[in-house]
DOVEX-238787 format. One record per residue (C-alpha): residue number from 1; chain; z, x, y. Coordinates in steps of 0.2 Angstrom, whole numbers, plus 5000, padded with zeros to 4 digits. Example, Ala and Ser with C-alpha at 12.3 -4.5 7.8 and 13.67 -1.06 7.14 Angstrom:
[1,"A",[5039,5062,4978]]
[2,"A",[5036,5068,4995]]
END
This chain:
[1,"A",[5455,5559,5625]]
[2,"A",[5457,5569,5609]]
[3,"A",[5450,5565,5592]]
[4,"A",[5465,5564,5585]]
[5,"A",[5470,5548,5593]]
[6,"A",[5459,5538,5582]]
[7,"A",[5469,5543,5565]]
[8,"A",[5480,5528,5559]]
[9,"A",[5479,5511,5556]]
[10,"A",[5471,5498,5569]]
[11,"A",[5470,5480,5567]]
[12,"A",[5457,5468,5574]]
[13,"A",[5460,5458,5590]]
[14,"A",[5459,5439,5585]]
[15,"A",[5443,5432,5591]]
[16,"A",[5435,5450,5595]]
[17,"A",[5422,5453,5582]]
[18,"A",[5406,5447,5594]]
[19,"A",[5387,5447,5594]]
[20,"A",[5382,5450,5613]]
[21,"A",[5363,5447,5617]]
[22,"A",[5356,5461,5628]]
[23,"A",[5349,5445,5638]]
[24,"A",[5366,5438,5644]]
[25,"A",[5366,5423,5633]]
[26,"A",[5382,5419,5625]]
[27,"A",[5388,5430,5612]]
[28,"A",[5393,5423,5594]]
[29,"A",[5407,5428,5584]]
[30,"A",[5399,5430,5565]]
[31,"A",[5416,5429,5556]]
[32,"A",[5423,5415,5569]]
[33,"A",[5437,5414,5580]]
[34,"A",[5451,5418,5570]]
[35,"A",[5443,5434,5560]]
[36,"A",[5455,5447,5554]]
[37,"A",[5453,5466,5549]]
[38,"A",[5458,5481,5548]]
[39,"A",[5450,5498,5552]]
[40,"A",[5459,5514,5545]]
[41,"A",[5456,5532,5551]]
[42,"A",[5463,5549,5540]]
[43,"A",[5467,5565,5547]]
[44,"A",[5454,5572,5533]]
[45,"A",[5442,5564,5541]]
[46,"A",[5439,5547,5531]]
[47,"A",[5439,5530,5536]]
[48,"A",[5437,5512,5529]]
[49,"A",[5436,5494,5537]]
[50,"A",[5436,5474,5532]]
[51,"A",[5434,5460,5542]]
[52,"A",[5436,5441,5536]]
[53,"A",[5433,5428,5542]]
[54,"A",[5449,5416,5542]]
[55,"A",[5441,5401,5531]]
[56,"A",[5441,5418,5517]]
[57,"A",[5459,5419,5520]]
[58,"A",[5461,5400,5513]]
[59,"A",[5446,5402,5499]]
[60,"A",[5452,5396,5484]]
[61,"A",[5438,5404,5471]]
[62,"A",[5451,5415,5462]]
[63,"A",[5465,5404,5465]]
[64,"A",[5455,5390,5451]]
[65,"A",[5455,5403,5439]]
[66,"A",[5471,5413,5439]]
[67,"A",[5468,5426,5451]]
[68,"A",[5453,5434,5440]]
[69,"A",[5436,5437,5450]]
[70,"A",[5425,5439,5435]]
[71,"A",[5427,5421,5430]]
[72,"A",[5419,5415,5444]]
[73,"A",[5403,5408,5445]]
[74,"A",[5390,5419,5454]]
[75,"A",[5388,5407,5469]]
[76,"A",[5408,5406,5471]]
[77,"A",[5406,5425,5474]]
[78,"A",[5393,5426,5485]]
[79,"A",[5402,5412,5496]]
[80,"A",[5417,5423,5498]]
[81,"A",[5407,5437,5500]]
[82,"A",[5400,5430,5515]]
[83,"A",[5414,5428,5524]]
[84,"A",[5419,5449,5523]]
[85,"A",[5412,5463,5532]]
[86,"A",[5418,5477,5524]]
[87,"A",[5413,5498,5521]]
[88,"A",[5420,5515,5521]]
[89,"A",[5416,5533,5520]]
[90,"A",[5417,5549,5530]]
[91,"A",[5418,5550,5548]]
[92,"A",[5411,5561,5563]]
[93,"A",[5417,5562,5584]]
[94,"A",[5404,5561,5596]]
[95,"A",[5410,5572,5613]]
[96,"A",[5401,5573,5627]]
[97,"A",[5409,5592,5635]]
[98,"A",[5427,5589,5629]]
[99,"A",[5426,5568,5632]]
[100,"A",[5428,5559,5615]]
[101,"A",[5414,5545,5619]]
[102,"A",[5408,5539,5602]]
[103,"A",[5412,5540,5581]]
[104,"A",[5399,5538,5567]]
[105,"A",[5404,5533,5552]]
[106,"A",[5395,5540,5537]]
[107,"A",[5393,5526,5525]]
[108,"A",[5397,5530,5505]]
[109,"A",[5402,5512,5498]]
[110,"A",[5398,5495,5508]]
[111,"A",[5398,5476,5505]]
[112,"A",[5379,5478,5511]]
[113,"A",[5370,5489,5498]]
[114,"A",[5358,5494,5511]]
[115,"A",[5371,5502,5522]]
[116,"A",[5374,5514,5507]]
[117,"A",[5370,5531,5514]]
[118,"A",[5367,5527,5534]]
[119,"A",[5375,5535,5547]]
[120,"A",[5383,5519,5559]]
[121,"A",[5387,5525,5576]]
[122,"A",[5398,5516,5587]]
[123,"A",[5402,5522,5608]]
[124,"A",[5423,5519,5608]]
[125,"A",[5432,5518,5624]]
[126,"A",[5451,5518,5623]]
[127,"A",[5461,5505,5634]]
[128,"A",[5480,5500,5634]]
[129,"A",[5487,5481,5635]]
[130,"A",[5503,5475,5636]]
[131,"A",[5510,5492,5632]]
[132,"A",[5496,5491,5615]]
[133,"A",[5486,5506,5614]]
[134,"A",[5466,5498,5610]]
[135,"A",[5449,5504,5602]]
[136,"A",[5433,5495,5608]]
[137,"A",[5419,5501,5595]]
[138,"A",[5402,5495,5604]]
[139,"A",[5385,5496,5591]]
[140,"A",[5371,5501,5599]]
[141,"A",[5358,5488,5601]]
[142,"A",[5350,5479,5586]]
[143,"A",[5342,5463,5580]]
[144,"A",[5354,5450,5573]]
[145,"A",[5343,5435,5566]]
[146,"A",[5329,5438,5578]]
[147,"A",[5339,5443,5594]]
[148,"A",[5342,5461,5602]]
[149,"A",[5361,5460,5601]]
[150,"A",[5378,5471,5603]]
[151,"A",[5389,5472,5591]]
[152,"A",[5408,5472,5598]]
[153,"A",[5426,5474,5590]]
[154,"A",[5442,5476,5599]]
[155,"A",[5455,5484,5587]]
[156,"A",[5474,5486,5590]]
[157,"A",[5484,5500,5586]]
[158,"A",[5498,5498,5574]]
[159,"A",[5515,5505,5574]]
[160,"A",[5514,5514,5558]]
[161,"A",[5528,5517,5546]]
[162,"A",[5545,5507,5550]]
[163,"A",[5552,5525,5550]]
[164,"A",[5542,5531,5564]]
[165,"A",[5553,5529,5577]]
[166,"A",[5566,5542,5566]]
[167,"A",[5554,5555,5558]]
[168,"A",[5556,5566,5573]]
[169,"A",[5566,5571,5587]]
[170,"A",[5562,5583,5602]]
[171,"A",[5582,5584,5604]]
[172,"A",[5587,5589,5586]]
[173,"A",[5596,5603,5585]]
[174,"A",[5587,5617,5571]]
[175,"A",[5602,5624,5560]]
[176,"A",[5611,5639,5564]]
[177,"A",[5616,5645,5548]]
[178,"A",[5597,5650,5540]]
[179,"A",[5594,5666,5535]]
[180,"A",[5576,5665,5531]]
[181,"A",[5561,5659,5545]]
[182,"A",[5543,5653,5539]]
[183,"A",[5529,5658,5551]]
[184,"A",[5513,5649,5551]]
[185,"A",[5502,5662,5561]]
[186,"A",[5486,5654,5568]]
[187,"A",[5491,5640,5583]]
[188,"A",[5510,5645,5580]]
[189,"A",[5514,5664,5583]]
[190,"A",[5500,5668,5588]]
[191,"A",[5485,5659,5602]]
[192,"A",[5470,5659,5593]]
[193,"A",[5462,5647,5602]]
[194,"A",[5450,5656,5610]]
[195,"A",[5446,5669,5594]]
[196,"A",[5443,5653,5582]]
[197,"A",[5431,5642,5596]]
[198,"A",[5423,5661,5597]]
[199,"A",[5420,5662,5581]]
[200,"A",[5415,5645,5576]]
[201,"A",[5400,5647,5589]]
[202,"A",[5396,5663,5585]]
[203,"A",[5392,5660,5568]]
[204,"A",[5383,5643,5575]]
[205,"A",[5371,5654,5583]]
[206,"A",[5367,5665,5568]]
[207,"A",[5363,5650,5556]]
[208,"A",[5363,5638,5565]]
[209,"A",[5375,5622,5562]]
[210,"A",[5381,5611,5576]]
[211,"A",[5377,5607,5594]]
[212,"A",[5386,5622,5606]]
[213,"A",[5398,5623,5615]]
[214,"A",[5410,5617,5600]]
[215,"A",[5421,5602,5611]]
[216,"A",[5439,5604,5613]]
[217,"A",[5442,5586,5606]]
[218,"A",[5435,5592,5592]]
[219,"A",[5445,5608,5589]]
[220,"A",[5459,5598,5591]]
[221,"A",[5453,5587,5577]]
[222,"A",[5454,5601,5565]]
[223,"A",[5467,5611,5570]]
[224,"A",[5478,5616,5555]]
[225,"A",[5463,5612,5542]]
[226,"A",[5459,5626,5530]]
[227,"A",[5443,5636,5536]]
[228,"A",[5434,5629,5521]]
[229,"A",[5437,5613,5526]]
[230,"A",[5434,5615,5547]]
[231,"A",[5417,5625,5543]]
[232,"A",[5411,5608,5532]]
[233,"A",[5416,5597,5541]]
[234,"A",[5404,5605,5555]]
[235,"A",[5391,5608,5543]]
[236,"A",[5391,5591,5537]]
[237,"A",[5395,5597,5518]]
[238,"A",[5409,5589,5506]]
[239,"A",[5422,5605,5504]]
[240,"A",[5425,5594,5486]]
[241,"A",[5407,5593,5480]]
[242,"A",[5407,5610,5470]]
[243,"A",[5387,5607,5473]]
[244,"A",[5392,5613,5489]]
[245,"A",[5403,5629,5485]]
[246,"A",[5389,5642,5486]]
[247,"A",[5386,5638,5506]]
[248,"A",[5401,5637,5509]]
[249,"A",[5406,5653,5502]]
[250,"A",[5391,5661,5513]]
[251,"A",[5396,5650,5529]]
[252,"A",[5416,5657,5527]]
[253,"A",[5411,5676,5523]]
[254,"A",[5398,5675,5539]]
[255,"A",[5413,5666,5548]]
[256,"A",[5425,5679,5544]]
[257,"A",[5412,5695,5547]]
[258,"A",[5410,5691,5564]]
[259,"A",[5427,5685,5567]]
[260,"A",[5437,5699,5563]]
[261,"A",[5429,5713,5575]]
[262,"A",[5433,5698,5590]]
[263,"A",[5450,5702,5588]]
[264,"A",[5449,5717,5596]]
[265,"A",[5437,5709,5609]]
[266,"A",[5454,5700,5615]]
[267,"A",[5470,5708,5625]]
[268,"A",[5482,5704,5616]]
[269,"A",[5493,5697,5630]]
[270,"A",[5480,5683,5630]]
[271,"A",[5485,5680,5610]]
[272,"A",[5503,5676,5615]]
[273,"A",[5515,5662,5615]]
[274,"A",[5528,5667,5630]]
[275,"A",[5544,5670,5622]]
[276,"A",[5542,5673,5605]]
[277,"A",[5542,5691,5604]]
[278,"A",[5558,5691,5610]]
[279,"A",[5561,5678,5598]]
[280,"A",[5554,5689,5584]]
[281,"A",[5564,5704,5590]]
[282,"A",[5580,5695,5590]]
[283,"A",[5578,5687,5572]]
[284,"A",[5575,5706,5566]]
[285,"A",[5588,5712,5574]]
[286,"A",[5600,5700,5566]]
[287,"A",[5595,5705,5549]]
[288,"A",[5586,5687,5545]]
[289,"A",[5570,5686,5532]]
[290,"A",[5555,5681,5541]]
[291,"A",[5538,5681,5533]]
[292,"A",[5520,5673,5537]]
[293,"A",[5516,5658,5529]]
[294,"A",[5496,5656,5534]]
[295,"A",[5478,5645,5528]]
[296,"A",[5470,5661,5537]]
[297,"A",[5462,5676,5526]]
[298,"A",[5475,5690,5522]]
[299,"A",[5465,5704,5526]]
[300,"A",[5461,5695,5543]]
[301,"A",[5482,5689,5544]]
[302,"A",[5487,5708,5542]]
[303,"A",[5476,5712,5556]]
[304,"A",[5481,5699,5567]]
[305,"A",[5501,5703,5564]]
[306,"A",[5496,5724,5570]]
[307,"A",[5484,5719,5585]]
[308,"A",[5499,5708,5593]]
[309,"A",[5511,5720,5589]]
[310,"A",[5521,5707,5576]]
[311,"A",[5517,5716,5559]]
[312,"A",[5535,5725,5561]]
[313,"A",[5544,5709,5560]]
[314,"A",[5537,5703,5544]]
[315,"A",[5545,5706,5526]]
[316,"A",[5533,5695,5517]]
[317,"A",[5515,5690,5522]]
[318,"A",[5504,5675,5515]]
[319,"A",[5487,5671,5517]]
[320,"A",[5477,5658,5511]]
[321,"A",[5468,5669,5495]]
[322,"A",[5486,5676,5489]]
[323,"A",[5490,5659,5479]]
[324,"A",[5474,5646,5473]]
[325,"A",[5482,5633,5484]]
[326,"A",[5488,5633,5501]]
[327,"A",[5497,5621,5513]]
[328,"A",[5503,5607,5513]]
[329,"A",[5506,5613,5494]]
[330,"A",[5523,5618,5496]]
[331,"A",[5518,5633,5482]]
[332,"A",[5515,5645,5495]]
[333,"A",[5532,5644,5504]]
[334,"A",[5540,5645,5488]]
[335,"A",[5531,5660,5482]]
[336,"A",[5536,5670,5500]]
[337,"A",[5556,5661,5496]]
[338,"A",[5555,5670,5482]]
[339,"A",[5549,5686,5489]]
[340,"A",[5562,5685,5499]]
[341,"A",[5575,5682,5488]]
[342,"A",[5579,5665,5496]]
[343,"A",[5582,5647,5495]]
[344,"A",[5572,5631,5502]]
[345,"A",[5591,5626,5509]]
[346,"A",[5594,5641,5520]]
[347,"A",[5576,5641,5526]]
[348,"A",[5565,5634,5541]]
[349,"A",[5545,5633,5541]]
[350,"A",[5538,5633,5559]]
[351,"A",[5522,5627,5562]]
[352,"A",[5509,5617,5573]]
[353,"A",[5500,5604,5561]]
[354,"A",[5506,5591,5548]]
[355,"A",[5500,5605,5533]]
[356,"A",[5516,5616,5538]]
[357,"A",[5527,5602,5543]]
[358,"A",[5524,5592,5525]]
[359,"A",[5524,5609,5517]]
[360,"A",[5538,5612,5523]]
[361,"A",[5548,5596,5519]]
[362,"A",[5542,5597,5502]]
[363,"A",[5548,5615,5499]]
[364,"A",[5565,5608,5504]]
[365,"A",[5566,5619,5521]]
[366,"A",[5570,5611,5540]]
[367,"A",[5552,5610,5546]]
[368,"A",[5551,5613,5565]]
[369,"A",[5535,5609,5576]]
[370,"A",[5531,5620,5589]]
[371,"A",[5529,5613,5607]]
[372,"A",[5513,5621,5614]]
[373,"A",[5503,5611,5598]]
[374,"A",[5498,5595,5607]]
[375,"A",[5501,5587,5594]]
[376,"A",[5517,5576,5593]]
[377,"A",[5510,5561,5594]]
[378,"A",[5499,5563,5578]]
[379,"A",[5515,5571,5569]]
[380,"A",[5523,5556,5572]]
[381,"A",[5509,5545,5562]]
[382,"A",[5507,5557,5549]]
[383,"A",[5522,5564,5545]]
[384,"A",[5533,5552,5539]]
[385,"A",[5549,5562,5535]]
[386,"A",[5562,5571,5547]]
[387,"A",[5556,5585,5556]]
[388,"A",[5563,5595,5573]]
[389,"A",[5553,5600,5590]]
[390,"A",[5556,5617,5597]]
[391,"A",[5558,5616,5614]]
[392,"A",[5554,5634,5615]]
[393,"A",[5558,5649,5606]]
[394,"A",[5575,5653,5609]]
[395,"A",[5580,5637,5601]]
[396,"A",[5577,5649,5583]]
[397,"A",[5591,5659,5588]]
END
């Protein structure tokens, strides 16, 4: 099961917050049968949950004094408080080879003081009920009041947006009449599966960093993500916390060192997507503008484009040092637009993640996902905005 099926919003299972003694005596429900909650996961890798108990839903503390918190008494706030569970922070996949088997959540702010700054693993398992997809998040065993005890919540997935069902369609037709075509390169033109998970391990063993090998599930988590970004998150360093910016810099230029002579380590048949160089080739032919829109290095883009044989095709090439912002910031397609002499409305971005297909909506161009991404599903919950599905290639001609 990939990563990504934890991001969105999941709602607790009435009844299914539960305290279950390792001894088989019966299990308790701390927040009583009718507790609510609601558990969110980001594609950026934060999460948040609250849980209440259903005598919170009918408290009256604020109520008595016009809805302000502060003029309640100190007792009238602990005796709400005491019916929430409630904390959010980062989170972290556990895999087991490429099997999603468990989450941690790295607390940062928490109705507990005490959990500020611990790490709270829970094992998942993913089930489906009456057509519901469903998260069990299992804690590992701990004393509850004297008693060796499992902590189990049963979450529900929700539907998302009400514009779900319509932000995409694998039938769509994509224009005929653009004149302009906007490449993402990595996942997109070109497979660098292989070359990135290569990399990513490499540098792994020269300075160490995560468990090896790096788990499909979690590759899949980060697919699209600015390097910066996919190298912290392995590292377990904030990419905003400018305290940070020093080893990430030294982890990225390491990254990259190594990286670049693998290209050559790879056929480049095995970097192919089948059909698009024909597709490529066509698009030239026909006199249309085509450039490459990419979160990948410049120098390391150029050498990509000329070891698969695509560097002829491309008028205009973007990496992610040519502007000081990259996708889903719509800057850098409007940078290559003008380059090319070009506008949003005659243009399409093509891409496998969220950060081309928002980029691309917010530019103003038809955004297209490619097939091969695997990732459809997750588009549809994070994308909420029209966008089409290549079925293959051809469909850009």
């Amino acid at each position: 099961m990939a990563a990504t099926e934890l991001v969105g919003a999941w709602q607790l299972v009435r009844g299914q917050y539960r305290y279950e003694p390792v001894d088989g005596s019966e299990a308790t429900l701390p927040l009583g049968e009718g507790a609510t909650g609601l558990l969110l996961y980001s594609a950026d890798m934060h999460m948040s949950v609250t849980c209440q108990a259903e005598a919170a839903a009918t408290t009256t503390h604020c109520g008595q004094h016009n809805g302000d918190l502060w003029a309640t008494s100190a007792e009238e706030r602990a005796a709400a408080a005491s019916c929430y569970m409630s904390y959010a922070g980062k989170y972290e996949v556990v895999c087991e080879g490429d099997k999603l088997v468990g989450v941690r959540h790295l607390v940062e702010v928490s109705l507990f003081p005490a959990w500020v700054g611990t790490s709270q693993e829970r094992l998942l398992e993913f089930t489906t009920e009456g057509g519901r997809k469903r998260l069990t998040l299992k804690t590992k065993p701990a004393l509850r009041r004297g008693v060796m005890a499992v902590g189990t919540l049963v979450w529900e997935k929700l539907d998302g947006a009400p514009s779900r069902t319509t932000c995409c369609s694998d039938k769509a037709e994509i224009p005929r009449n653009l004149t302009t075509y906007l490449f993402d390169l990595d996942g997109t033109l070109v497979n660098t599966h292989p070359l990135i998970v290569r990399g990513f391990n490499r540098v792994a063993e020269e300075a160490g960093g995560w468990t090896l090998p790096l788990a499909e599930s979690v590759f899949e988590m980060l697919q699209g993500k600015p390097l910066v970004q996919c190298l912290a998150y392995l590292w377990h360093l904030d990419h905003k916390d400018t305290a940070n910016d020093g080893r990430l810099k030294e982890i990225c230029d390491q990254y990259r060192s190594v990286q670049l002579p693998m290209i050559d380590e790879i056929p480049p048949s095995e970097l192919l997507y089948p059909g698009f160089t024909e597709c490529l080739r066509e698009l030239h032919a026909r006199g249309k503008k085509l450039a490459v829109v990419s979160a990948r290095n410049l120098a390391s883009v150029h050498y990509l484009l000329r070891h698969v044989g695509y560097a002829q095709f491309f008028q205009v090439v973007i990496g992610v040092d040519t502007l000081p912002v990259t996708k889903p910031d719509p800057a850098p397609l409007f940078y290559a637009l003008g380059q090319l002499h070009s506008t949003p409305g005659e243009s399409v971005m093509v891409g496998d993640s969220d950060a081309d297909l928002v980029a691309g909506q917010r530019a103003g161009a038809v955004a297209v996902l490619v097939p091969w991404s695997g990732q459809l599903g997750v588009m549809r919950d994070l994308v909420h905005a029209p966008f089409c599905v290549m079925r293959s290639p051809s469909d850009l001609l």
